[in-house]
N, C-alpha and C positions, 0 to 999 in steps of 0.2 A: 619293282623291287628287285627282280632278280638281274634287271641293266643295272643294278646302283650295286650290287653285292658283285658283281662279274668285274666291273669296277676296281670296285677294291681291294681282289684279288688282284689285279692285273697291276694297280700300283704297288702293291706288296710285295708281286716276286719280281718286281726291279728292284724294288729295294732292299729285298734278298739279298740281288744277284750282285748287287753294288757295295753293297755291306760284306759279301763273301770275299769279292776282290779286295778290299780294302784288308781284311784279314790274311788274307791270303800274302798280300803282299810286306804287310808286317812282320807276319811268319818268315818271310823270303829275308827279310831285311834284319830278325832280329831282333825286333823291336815285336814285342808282344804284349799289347793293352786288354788289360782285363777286361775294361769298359766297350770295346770293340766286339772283344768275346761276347761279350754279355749284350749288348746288340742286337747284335746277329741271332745271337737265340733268341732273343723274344722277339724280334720279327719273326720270325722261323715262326714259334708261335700264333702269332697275330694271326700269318697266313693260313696256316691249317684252321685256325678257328675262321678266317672268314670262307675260307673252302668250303668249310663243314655249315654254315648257315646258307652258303649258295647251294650246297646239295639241299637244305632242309625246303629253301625255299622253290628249290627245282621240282625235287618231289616232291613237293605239294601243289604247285603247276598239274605237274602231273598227274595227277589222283583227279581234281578239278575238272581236266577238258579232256584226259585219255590219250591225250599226245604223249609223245614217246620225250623220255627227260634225259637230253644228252650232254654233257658239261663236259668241255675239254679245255685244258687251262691254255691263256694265248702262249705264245714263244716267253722269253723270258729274253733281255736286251742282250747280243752278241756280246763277249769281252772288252773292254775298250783298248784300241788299238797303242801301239807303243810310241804313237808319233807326239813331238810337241804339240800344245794346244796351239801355238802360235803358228801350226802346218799350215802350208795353203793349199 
């Protein structure tokens, strides 16, 4: 459980991180979509709630076997770069 919940954190703060940029570059651009906004916050959401059940299920690991419950969230994807995709 707690590989399936690490998981889904881990797909979530890409899709954070890729949802920020897309804002981010709107912002830049001028072009500002509600629905982007709005996005972005409920993944923001999403993530914190699957945070908060991988802690539940951490410490309850823990409590169980006495091992020590340590959760560090993974990296979260680099920027993506300015070059075309057609770069070689």
């Amino acid at each position: 459980m707690q590989h399936l919940y690490s998981s889904l954190v881990t797909h979530y703060e890409k899709a954070v991180s890729f949802q920020d940029t897309v804002v981010e570059h709107e912002r830049r651009c001028g072009h500002i979509l509600p629905e982007s906004e709005a996005l972005l916050e409920t993944l923001a959401e999403n993530l914190a709630e699957a945070r908060r059940s991988l802690d539940r299920v951490t410490h309850s690991h823990h409590k169980l076997t006495g091992q020590a419950a340590v959760w560090r969230p993974k990296e979260v994807l680099p920027r993506p770069s300015r070059r075309p995709y057609n770069w070689p």
